[in-house]
PDB file of N, H, CA, C and O in Angstrom:
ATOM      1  N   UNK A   1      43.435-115.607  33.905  1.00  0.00           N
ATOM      2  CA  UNK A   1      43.787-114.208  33.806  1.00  0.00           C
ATOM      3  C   UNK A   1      42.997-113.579  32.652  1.00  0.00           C
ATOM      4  O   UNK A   1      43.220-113.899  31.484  1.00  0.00           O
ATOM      5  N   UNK A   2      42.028-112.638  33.017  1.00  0.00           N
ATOM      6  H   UNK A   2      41.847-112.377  33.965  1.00  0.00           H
ATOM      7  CA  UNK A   2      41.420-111.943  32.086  1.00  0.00           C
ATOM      8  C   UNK A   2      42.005-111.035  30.917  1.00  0.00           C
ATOM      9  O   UNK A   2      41.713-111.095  29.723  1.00  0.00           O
ATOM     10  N   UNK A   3      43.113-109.979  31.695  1.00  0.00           N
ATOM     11  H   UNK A   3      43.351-109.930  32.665  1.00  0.00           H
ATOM     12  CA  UNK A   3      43.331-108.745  31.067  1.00  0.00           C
ATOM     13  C   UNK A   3      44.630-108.873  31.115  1.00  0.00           C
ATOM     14  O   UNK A   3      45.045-109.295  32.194  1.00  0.00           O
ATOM     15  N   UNK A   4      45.914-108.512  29.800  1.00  0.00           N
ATOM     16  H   UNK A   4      45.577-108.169  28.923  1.00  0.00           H
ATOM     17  CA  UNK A   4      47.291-108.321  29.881  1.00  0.00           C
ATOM     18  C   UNK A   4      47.452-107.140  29.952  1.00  0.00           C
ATOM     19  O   UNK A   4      46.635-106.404  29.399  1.00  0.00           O
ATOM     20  N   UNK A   5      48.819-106.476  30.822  1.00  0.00           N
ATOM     21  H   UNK A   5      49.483-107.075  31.271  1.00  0.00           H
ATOM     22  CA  UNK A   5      48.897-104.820  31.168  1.00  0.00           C
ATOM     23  C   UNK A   5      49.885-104.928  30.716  1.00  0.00           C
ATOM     24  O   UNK A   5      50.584-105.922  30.913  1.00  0.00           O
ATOM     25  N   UNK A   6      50.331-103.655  29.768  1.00  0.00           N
ATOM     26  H   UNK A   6      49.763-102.848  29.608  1.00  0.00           H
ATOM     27  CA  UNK A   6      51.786-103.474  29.278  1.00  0.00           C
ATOM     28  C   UNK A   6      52.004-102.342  29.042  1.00  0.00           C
ATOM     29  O   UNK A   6      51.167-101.563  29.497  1.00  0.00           O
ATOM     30  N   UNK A   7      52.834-101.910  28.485  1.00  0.00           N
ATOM     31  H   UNK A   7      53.514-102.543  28.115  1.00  0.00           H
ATOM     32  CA  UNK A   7      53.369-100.488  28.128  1.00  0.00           C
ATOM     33  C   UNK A   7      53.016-100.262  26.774  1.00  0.00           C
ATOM     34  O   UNK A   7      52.467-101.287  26.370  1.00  0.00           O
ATOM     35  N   UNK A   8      53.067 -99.444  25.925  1.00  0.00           N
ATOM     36  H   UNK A   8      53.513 -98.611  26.253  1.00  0.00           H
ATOM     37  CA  UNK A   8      52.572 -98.897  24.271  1.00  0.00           C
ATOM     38  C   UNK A   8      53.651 -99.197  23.371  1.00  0.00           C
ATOM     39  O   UNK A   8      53.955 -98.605  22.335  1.00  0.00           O
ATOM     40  N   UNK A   9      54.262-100.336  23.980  1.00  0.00           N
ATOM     41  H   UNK A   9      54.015-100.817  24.821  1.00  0.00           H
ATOM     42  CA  UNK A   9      55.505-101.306  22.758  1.00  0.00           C
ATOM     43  C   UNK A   9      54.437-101.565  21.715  1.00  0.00           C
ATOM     44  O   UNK A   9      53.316-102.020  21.944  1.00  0.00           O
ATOM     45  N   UNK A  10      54.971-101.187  20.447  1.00  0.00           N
ATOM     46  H   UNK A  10      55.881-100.818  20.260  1.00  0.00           H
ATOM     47  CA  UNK A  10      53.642-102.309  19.329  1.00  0.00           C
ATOM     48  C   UNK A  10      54.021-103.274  18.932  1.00  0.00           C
ATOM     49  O   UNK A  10      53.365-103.682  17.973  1.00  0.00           O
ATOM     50  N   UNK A  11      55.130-104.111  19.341  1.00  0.00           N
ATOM     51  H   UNK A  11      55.663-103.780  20.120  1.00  0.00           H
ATOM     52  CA  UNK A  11      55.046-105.572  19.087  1.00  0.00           C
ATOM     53  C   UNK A  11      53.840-106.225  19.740  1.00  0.00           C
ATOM     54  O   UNK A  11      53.172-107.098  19.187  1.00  0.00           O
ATOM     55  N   UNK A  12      53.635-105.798  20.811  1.00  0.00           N
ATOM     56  H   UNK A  12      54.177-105.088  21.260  1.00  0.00           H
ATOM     57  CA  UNK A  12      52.729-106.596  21.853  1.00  0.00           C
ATOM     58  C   UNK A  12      51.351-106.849  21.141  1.00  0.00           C
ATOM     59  O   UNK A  12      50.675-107.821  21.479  1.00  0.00           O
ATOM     60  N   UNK A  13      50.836-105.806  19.954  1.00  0.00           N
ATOM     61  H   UNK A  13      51.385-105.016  19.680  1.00  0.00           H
ATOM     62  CA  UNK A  13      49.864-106.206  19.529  1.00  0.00           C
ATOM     63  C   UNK A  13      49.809-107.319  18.406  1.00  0.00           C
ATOM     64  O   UNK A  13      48.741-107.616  17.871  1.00  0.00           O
ATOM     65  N   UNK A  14      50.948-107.890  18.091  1.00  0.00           N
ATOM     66  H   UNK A  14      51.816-107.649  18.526  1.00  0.00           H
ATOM     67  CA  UNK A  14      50.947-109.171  17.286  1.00  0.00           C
ATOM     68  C   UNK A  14      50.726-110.437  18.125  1.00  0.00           C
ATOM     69  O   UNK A  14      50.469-111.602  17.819  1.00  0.00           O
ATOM     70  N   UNK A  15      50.945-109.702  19.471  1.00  0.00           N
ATOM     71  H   UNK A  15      51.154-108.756  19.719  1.00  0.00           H
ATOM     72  CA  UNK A  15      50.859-111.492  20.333  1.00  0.00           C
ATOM     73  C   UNK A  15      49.626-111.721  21.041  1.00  0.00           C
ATOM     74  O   UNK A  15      49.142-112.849  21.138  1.00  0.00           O
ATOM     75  N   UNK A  16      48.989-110.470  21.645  1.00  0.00           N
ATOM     76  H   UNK A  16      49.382-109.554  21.566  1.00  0.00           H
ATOM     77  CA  UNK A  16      48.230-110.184  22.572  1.00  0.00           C
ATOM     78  C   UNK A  16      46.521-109.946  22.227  1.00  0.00           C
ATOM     79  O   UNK A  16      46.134-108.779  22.272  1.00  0.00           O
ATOM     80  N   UNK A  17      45.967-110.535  22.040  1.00  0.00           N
ATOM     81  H   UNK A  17      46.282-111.484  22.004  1.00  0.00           H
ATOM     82  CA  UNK A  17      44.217-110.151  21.525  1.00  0.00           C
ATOM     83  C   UNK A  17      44.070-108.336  21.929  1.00  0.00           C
ATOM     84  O   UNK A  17      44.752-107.691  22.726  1.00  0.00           O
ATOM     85  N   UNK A  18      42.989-107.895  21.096  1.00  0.00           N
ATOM     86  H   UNK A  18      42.435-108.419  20.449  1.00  0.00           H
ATOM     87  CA  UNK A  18      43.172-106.688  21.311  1.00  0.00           C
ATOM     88  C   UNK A  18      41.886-106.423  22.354  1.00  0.00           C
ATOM     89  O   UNK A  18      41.767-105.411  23.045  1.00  0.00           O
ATOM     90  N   UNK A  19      41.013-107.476  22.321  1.00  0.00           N
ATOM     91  H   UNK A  19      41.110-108.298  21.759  1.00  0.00           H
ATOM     92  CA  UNK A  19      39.899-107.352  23.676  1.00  0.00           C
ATOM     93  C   UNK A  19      41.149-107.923  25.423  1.00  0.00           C
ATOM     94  O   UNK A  19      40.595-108.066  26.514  1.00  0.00           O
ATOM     95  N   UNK A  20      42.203-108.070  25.321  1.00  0.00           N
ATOM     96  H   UNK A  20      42.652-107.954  24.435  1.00  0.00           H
ATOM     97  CA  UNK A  20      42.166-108.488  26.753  1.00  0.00           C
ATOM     98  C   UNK A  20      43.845-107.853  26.911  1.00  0.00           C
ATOM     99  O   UNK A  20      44.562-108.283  27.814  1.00  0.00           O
ATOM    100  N   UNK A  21      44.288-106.926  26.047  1.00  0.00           N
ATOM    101  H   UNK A  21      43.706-106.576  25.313  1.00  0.00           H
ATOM    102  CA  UNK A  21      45.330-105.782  26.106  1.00  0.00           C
ATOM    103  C   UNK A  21      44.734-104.352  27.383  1.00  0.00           C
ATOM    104  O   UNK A  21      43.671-103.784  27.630  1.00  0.00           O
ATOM    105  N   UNK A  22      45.682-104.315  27.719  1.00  0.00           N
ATOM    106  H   UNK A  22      46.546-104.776  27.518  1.00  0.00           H
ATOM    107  CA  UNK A  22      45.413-103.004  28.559  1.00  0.00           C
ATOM    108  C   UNK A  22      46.881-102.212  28.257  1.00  0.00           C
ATOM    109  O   UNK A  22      47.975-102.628  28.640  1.00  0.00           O
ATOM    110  N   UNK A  23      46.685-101.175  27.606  1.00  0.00           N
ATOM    111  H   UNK A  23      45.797-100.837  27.295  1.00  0.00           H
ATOM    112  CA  UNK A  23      47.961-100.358  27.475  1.00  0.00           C
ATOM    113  C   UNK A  23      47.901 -98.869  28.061  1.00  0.00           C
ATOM    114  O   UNK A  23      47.293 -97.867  27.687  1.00  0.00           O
ATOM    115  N   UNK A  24      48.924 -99.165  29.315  1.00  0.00           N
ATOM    116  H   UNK A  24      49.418 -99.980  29.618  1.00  0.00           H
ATOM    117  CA  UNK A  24      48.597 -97.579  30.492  1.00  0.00           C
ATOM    118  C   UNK A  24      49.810 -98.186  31.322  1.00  0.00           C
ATOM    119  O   UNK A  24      50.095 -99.296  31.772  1.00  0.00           O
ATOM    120  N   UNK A  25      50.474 -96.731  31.302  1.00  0.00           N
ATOM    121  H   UNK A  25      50.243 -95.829  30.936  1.00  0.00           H
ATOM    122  CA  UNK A  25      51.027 -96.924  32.414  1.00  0.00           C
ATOM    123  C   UNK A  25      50.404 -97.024  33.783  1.00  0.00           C
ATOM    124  O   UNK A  25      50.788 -97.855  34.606  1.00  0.00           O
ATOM    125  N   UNK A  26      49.657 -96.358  33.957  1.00  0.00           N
ATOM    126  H   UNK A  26      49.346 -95.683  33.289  1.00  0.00           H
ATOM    127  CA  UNK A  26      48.412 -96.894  35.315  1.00  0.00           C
ATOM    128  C   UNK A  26      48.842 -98.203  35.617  1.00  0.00           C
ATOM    129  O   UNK A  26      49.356 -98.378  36.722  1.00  0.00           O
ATOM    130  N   UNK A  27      48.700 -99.393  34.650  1.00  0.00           N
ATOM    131  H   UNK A  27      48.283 -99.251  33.753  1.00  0.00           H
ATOM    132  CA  UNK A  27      48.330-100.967  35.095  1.00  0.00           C
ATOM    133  C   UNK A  27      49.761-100.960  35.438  1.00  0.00           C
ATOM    134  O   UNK A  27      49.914-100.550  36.588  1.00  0.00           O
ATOM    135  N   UNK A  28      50.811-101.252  34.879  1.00  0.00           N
ATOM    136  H   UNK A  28      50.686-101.586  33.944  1.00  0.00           H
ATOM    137  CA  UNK A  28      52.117-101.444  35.092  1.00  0.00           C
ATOM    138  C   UNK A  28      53.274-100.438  35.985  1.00  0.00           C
ATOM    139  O   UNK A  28      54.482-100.674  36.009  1.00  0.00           O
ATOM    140  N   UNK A  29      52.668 -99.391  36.629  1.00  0.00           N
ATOM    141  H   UNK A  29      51.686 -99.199  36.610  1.00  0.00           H
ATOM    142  CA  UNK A  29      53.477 -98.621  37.659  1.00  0.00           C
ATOM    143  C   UNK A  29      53.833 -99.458  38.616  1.00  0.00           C
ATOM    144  O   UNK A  29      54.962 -99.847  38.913  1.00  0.00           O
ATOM    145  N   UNK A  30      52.449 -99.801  39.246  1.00  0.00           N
ATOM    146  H   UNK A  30      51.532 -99.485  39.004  1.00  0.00           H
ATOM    147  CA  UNK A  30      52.807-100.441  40.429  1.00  0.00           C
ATOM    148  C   UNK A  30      53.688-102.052  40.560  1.00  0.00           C
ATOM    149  O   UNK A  30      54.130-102.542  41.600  1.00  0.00           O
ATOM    150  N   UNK A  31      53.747-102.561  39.346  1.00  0.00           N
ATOM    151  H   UNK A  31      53.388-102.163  38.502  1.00  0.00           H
ATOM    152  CA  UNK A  31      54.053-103.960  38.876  1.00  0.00           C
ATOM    153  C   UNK A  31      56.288-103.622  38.717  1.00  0.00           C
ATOM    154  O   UNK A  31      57.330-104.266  38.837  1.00  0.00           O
ATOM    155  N   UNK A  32      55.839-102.253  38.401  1.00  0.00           N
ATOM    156  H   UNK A  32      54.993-101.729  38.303  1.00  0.00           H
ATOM    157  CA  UNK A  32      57.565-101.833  37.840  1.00  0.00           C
ATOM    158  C   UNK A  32      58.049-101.817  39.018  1.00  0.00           C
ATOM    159  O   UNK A  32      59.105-102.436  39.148  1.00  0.00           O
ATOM    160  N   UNK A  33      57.613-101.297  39.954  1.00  0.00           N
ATOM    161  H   UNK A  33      56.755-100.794  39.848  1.00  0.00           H
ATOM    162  CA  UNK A  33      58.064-100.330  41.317  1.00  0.00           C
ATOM    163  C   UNK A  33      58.395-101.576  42.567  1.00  0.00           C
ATOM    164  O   UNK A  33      59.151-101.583  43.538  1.00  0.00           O
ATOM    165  N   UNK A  34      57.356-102.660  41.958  1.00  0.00           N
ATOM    166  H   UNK A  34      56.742-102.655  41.169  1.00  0.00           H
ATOM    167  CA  UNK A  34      57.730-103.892  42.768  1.00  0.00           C
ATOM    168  C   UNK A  34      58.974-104.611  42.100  1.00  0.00           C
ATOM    169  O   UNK A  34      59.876-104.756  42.925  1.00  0.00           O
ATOM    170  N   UNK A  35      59.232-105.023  41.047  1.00  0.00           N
ATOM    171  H   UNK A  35      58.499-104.905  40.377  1.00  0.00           H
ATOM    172  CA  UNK A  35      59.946-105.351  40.278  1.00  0.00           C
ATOM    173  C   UNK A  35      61.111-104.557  40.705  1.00  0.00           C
ATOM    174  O   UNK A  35      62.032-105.374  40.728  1.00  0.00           O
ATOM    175  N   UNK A  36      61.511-103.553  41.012  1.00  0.00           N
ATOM    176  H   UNK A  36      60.764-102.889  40.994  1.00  0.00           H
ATOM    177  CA  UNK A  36      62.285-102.558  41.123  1.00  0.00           C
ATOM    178  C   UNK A  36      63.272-102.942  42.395  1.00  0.00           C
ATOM    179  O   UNK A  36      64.496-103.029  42.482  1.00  0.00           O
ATOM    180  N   UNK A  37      61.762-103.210  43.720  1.00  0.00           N
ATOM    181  H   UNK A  37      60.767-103.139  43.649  1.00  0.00           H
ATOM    182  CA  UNK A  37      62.658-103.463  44.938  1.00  0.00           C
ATOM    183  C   UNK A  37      63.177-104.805  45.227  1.00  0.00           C
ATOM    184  O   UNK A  37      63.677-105.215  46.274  1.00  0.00           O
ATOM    185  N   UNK A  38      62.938-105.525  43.930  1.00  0.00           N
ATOM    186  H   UNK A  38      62.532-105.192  43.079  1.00  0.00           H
ATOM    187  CA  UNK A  38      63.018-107.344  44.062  1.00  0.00           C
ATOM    188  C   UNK A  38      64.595-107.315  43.284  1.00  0.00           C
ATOM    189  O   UNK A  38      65.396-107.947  43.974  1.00  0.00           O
ATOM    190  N   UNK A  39      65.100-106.851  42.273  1.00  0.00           N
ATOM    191  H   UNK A  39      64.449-106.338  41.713  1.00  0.00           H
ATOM    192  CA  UNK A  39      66.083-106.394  42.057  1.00  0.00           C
ATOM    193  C   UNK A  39      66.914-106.124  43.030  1.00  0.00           C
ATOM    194  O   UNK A  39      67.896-106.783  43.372  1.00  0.00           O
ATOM    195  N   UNK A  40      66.351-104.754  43.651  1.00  0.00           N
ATOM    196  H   UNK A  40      65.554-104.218  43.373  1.00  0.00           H
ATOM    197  CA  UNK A  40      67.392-104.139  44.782  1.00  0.00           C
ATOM    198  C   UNK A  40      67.757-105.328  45.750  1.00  0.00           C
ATOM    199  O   UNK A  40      68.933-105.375  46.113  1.00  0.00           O
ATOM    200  N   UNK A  41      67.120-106.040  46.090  1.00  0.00           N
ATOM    201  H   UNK A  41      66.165-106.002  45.795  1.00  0.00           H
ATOM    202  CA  UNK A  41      67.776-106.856  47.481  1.00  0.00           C
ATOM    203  C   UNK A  41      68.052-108.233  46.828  1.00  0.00           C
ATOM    204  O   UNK A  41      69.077-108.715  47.309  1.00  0.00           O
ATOM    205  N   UNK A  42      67.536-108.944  45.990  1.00  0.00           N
ATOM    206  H   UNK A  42      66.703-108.552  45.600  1.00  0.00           H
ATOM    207  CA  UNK A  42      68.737-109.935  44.919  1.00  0.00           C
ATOM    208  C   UNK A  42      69.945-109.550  44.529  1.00  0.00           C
ATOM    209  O   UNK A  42      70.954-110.252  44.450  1.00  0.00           O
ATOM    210  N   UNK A  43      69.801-108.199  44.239  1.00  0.00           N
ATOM    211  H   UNK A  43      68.982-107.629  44.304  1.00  0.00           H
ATOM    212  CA  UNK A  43      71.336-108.120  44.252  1.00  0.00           C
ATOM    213  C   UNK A  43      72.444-107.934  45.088  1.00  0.00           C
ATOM    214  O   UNK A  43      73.573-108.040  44.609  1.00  0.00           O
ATOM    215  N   UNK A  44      72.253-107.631  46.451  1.00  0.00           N
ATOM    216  H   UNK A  44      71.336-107.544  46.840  1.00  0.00           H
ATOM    217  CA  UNK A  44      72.852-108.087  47.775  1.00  0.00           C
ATOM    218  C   UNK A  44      73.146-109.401  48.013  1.00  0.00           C
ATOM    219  O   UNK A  44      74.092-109.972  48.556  1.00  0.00           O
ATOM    220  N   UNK A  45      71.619-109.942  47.224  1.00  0.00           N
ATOM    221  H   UNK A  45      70.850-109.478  46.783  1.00  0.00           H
ATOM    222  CA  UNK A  45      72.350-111.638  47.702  1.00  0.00           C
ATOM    223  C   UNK A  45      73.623-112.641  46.581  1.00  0.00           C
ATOM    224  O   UNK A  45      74.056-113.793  46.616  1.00  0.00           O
ATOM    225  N   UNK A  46      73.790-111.738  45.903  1.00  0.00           N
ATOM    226  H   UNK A  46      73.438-110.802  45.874  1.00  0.00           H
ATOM    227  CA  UNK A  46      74.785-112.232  44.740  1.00  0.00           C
ATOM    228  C   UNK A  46      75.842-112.535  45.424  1.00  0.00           C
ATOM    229  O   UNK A  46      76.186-111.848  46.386  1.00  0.00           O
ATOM    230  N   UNK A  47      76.468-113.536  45.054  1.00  0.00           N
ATOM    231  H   UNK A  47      76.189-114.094  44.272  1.00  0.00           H
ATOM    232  CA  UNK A  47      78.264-114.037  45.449  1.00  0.00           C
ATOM    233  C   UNK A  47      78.995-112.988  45.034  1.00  0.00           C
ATOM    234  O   UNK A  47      78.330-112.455  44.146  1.00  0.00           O
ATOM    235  N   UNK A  48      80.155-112.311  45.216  1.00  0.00           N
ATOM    236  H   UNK A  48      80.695-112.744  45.938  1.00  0.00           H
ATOM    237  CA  UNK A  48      81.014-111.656  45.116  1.00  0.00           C
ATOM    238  C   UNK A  48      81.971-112.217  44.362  1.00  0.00           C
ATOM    239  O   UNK A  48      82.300-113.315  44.810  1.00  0.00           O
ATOM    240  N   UNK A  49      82.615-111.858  43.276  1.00  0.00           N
ATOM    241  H   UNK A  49      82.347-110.966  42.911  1.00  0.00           H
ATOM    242  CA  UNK A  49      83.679-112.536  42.702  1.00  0.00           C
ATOM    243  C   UNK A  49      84.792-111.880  43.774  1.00  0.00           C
ATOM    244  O   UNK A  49      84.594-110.852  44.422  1.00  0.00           O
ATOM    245  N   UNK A  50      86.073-112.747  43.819  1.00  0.00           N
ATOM    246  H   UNK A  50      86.234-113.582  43.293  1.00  0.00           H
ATOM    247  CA  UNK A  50      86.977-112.417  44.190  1.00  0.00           C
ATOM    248  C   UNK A  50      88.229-111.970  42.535  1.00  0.00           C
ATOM    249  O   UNK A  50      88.291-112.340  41.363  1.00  0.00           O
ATOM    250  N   UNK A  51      88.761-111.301  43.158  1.00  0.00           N
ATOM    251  H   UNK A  51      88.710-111.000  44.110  1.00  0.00           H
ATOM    252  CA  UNK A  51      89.703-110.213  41.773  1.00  0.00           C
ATOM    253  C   UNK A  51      90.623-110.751  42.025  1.00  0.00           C
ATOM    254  O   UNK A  51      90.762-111.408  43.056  1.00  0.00           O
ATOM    255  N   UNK A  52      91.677-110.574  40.944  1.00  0.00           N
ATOM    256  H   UNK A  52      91.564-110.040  40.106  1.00  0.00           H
ATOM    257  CA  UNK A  52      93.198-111.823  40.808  1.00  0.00           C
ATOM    258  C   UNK A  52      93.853-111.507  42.163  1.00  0.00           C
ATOM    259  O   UNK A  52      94.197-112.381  42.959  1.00  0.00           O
ATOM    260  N   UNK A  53      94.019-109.981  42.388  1.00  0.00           N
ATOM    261  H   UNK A  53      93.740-109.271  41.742  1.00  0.00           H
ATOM    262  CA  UNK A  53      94.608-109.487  43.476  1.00  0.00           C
ATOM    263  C   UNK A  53      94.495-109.667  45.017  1.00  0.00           C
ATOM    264  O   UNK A  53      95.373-109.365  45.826  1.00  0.00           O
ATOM    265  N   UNK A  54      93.454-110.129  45.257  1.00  0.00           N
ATOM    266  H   UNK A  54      92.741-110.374  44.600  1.00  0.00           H
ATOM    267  CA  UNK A  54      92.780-110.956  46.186  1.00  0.00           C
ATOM    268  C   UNK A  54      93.403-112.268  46.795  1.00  0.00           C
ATOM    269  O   UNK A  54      93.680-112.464  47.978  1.00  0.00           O
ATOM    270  N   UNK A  55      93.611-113.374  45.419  1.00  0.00           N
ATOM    271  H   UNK A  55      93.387-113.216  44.458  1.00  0.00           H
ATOM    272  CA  UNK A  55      93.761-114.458  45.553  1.00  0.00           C
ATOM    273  C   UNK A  55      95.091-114.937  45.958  1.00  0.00           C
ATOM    274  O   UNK A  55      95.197-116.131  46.238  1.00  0.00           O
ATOM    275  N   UNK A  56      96.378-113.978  46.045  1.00  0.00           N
ATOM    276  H   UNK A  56      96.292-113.008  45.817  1.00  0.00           H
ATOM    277  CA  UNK A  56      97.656-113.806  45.877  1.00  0.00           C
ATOM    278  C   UNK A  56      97.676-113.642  48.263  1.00  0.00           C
ATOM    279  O   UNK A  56      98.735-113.450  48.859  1.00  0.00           O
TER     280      UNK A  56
END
């Protein structure tokens, strides 16, 4: 992997070389938006707790 994409956090520049940083939302829109719909349908697949009222 050549290039890291992130957002304009400035911790990131203590970890990250400053030749292979990319800071734009550009790089990371499309990375969020996927992230976004991987969420949405994991959380359908979650177990359901059952509530005390239930169990009675």
């Amino acid at each position: 992997m050549n290039k890291v994409a992130s957002d304009s956090y400035s911790l990131y520049e203590q970890f990250v070389p400053r030749e292979k940083h990319l800071q734009s939302k550009l790089e990371t829109f499309t990375i969020e938006g996927y992230d976004s719909l991987f969420r949405h349908f994991l959380a359908r697949m979650r177990r359901k707790s059952k509530g005390i009222a239930n169990l009675r």
